[in-house]
Z-matrix of the N, CA and C atoms (Angstrom, degrees):
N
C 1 1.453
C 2 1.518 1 108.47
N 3 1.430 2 114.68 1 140.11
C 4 1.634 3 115.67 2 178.86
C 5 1.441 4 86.14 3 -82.82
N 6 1.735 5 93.84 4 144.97
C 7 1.388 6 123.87 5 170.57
C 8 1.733 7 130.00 6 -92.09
N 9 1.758 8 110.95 7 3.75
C 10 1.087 9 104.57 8 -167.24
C 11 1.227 10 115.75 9 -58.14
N 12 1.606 11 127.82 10 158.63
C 13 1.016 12 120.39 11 163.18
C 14 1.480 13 109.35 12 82.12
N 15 1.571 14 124.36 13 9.42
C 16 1.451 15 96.25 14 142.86
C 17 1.625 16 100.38 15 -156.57
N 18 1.465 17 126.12 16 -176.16
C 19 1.063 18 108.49 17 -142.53
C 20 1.511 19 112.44 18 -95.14
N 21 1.561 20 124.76 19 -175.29
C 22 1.488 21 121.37 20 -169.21
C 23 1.661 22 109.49 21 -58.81
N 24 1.284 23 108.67 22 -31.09
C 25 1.698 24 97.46 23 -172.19
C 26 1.864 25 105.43 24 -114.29
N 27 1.176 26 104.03 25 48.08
C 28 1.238 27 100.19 26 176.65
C 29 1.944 28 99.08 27 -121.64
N 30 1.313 29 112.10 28 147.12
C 31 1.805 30 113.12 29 -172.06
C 32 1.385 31 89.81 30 -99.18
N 33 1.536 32 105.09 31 140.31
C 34 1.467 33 115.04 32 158.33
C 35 1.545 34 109.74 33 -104.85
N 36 1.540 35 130.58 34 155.45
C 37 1.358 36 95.83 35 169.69
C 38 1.676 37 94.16 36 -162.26
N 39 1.246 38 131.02 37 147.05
C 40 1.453 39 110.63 38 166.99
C 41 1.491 40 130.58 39 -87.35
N 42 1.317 41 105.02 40 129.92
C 43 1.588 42 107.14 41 176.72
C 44 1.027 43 120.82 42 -132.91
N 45 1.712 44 112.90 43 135.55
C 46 1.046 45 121.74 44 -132.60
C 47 1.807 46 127.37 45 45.39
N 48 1.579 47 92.28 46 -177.24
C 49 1.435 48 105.44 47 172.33
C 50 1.494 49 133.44 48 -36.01
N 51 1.096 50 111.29 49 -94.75
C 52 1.276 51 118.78 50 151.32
C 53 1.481 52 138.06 51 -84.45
N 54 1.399 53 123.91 52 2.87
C 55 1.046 54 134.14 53 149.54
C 56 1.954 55 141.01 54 -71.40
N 57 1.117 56 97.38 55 156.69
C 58 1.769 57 84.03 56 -178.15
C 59 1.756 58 98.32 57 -154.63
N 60 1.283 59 90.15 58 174.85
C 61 2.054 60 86.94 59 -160.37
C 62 1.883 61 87.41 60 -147.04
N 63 1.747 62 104.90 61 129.46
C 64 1.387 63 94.64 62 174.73
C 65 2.049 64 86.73 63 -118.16
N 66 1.406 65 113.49 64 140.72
C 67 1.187 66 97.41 65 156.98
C 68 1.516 67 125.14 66 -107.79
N 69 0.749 68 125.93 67 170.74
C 70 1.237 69 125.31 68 -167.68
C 71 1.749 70 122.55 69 -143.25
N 72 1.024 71 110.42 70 96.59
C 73 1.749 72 117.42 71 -151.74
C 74 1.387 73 92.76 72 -78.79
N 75 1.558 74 128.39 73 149.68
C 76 1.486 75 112.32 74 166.77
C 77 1.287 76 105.22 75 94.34
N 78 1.321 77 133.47 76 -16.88
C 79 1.415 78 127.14 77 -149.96
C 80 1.755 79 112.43 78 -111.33
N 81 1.131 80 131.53 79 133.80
C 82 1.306 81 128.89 80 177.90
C 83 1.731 82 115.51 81 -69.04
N 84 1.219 83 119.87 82 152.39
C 85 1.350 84 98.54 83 154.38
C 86 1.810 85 132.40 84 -37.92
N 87 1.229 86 88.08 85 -85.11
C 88 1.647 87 85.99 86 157.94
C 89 1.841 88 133.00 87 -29.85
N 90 1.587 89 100.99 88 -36.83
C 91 1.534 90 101.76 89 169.94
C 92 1.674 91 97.95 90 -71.92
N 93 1.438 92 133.47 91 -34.67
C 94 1.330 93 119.09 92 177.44
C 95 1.659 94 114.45 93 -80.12
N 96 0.686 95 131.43 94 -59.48
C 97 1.964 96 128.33 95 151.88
C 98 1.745 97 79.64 96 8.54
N 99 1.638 98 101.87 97 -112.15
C 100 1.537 99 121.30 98 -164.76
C 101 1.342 100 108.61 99 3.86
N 102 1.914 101 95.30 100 -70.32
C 103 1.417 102 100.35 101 -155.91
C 104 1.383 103 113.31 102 -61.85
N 105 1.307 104 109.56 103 -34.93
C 106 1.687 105 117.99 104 165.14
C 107 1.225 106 132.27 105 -42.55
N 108 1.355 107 110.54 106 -33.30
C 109 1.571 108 127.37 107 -171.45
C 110 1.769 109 107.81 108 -96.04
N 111 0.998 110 109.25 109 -28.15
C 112 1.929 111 139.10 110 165.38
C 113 1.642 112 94.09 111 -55.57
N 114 1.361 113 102.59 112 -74.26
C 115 1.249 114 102.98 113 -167.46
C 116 1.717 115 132.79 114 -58.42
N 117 1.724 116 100.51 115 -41.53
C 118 1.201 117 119.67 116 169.24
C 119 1.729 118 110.48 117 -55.18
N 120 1.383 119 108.86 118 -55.46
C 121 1.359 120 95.24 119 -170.45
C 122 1.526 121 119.56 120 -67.28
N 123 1.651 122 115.55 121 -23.79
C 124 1.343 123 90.43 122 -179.04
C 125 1.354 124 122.41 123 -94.09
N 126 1.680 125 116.84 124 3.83
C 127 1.630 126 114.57 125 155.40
C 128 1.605 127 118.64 126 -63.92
N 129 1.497 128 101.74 127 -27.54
C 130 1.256 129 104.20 128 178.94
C 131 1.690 130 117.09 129 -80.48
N 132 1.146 131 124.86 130 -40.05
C 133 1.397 132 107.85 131 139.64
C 134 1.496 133 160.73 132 -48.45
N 135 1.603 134 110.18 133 -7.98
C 136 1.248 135 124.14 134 169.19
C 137 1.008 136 113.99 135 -85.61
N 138 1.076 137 131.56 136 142.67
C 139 1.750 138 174.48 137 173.79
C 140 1.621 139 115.11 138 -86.75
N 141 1.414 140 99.59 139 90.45
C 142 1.612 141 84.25 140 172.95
C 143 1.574 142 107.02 141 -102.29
N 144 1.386 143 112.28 142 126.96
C 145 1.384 144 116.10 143 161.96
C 146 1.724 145 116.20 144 -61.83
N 147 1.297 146 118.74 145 139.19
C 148 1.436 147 111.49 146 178.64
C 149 1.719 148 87.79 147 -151.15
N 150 1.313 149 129.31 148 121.79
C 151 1.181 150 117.65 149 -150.70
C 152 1.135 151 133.25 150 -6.22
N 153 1.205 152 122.27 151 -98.90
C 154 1.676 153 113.32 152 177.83
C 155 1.421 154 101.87 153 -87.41
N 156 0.977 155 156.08 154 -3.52
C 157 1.618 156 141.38 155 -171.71
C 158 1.693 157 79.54 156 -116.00
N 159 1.718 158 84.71 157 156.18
C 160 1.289 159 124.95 158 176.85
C 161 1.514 160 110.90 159 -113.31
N 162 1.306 161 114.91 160 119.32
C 163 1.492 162 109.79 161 -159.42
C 164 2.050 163 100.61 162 -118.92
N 165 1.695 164 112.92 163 130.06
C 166 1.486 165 82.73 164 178.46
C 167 1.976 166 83.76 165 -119.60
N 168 1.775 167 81.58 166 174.91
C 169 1.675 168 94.89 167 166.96
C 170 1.152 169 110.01 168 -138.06
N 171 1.886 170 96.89 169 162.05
C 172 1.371 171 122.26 170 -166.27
C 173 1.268 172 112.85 171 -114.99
N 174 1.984 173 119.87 172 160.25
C 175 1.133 174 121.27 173 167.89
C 176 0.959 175 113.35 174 -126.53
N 177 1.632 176 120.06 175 146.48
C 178 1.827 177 133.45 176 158.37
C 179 1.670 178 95.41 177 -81.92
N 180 0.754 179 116.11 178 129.69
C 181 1.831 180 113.77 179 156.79
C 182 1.759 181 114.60 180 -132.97
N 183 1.150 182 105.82 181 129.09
C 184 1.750 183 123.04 182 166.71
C 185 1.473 184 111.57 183 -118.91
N 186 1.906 185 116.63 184 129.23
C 187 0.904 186 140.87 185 169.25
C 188 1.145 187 119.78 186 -91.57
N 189 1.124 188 140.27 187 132.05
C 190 1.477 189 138.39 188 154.77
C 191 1.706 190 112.04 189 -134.38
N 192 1.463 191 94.65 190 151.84
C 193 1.730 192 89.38 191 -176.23
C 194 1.517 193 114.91 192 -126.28
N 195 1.392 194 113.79 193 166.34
C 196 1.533 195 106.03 194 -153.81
C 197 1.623 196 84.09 195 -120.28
N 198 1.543 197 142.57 196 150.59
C 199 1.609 198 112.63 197 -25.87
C 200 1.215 199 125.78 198 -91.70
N 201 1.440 200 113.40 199 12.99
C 202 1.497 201 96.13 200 163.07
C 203 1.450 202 137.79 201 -64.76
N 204 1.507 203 101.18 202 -42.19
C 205 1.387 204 110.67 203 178.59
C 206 1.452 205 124.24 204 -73.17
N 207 0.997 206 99.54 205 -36.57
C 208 1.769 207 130.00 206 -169.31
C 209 1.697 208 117.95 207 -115.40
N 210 1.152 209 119.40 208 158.50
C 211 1.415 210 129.52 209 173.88
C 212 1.548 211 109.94 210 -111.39
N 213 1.494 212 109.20 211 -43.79
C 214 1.579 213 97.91 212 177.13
C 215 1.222 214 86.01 213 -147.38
N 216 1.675 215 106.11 214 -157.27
C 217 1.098 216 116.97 215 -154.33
C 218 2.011 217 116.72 216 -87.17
N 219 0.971 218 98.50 217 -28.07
C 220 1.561 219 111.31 218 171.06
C 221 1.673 220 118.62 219 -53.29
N 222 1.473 221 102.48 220 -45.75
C 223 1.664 222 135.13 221 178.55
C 224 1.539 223 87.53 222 -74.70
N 225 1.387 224 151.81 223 -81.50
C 226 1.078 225 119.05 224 -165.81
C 227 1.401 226 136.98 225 -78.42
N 228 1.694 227 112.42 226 17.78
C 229 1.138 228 103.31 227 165.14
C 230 1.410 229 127.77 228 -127.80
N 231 1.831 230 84.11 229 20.92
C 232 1.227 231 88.10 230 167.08
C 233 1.616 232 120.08 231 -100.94
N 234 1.754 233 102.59 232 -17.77
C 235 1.408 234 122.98 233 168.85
C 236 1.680 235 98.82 234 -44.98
N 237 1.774 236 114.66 235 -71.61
C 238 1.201 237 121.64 236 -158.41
C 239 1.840 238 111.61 237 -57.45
N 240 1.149 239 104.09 238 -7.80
C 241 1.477 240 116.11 239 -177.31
C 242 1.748 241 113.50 240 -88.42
N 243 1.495 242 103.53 241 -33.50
C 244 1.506 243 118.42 242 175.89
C 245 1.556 244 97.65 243 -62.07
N 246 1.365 245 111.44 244 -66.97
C 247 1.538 246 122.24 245 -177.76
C 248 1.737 247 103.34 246 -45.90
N 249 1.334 248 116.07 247 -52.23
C 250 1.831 249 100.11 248 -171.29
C 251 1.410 250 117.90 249 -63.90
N 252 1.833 251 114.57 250 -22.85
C 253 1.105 252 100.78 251 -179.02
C 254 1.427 253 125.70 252 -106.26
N 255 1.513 254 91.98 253 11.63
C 256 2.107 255 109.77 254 158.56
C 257 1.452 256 103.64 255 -84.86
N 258 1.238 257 144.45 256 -37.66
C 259 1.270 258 141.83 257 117.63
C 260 1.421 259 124.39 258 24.00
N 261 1.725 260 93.36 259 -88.14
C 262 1.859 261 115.49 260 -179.78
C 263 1.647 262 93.82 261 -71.51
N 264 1.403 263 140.91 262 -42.34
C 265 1.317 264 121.24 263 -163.63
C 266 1.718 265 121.15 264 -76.11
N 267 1.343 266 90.59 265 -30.18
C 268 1.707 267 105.89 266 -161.49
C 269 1.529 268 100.19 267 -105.48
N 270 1.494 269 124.82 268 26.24
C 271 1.488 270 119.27 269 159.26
C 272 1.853 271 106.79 270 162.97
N 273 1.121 272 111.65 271 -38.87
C 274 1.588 273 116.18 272 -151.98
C 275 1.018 274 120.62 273 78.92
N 276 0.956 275 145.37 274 150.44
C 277 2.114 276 151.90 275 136.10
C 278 1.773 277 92.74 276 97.99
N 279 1.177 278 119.52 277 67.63
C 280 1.185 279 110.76 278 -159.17
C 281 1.785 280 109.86 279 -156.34
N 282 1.086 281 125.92 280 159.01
C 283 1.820 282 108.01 281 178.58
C 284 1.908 283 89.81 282 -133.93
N 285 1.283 284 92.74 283 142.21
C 286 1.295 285 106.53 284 -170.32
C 287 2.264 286 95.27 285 -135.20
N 288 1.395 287 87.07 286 111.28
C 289 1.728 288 87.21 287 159.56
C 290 2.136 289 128.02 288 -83.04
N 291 0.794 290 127.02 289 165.48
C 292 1.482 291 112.46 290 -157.13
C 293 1.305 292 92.31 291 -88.11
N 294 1.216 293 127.94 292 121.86
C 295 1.412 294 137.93 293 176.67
C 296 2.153 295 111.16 294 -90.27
N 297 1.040 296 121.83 295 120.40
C 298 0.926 297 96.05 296 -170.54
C 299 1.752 298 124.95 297 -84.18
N 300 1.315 299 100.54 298 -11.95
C 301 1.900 300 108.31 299 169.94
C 302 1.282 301 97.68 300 -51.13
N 303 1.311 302 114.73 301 -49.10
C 304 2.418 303 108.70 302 -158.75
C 305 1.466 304 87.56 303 -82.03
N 306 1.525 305 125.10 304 -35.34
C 307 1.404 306 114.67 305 -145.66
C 308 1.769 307 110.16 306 -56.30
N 309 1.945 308 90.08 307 -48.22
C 310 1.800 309 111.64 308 171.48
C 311 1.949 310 114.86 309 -49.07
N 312 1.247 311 115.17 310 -28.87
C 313 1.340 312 111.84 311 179.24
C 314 1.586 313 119.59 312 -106.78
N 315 1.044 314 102.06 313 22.30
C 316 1.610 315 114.40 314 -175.12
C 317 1.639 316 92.88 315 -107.79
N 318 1.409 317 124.17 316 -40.49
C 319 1.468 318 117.62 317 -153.20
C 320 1.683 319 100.56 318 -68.14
């Protein structure tokens, strides 16, 4: 996986299908926001040529951070999963950190 756009000791990795998970040790919520919003826009600027059509893509992204949000590791990815799919519901192409007011009325 290309790493642009985030930093040397942070893992990118894909999970699942169409999903992918970068973590990022060290990092604030807000330091994950950024990278989210970094990341989103420049998929959203690429151009894929596919013969004659020009095809672009989009991202949902959800942040959550560990230990505030989370206790271990199950809890934060399931937090960051709440957030991607407030994300997919409330617009598409978009980065959403886990808020905890919506997070409690979503479950």
């Amino acid at each position: 996986m290309h790493q642009a756009g985030i930093r040397v000791n942070d893992i990118a990795a894909r999970y699942g299908g169409e999903e992918f998970t970068v973590i990022m040790p060290d990092s604030s919520e807000e330091g994950a926001f950024v990278t989210a919003e970094r990341i989103r826009r420049r998929v959203e600027q690429k151009i894929i040529l596919s013969g004659v059509s020009q095809l672009r893509v989009t991202l949902s992204v959800g942040c959550a951070s560990f230990p505030v949000q989370a206790s271990g590791q199950q809890e934060l990815i399931d937090n960051a999963d709440k957030a991607l799919y407030y994300s997919k519901e409330t617009g598409r192409n978009r980065s959403t950190c886990l808020s905890m007011e919506w997070a409690g009325k979503k479950q």
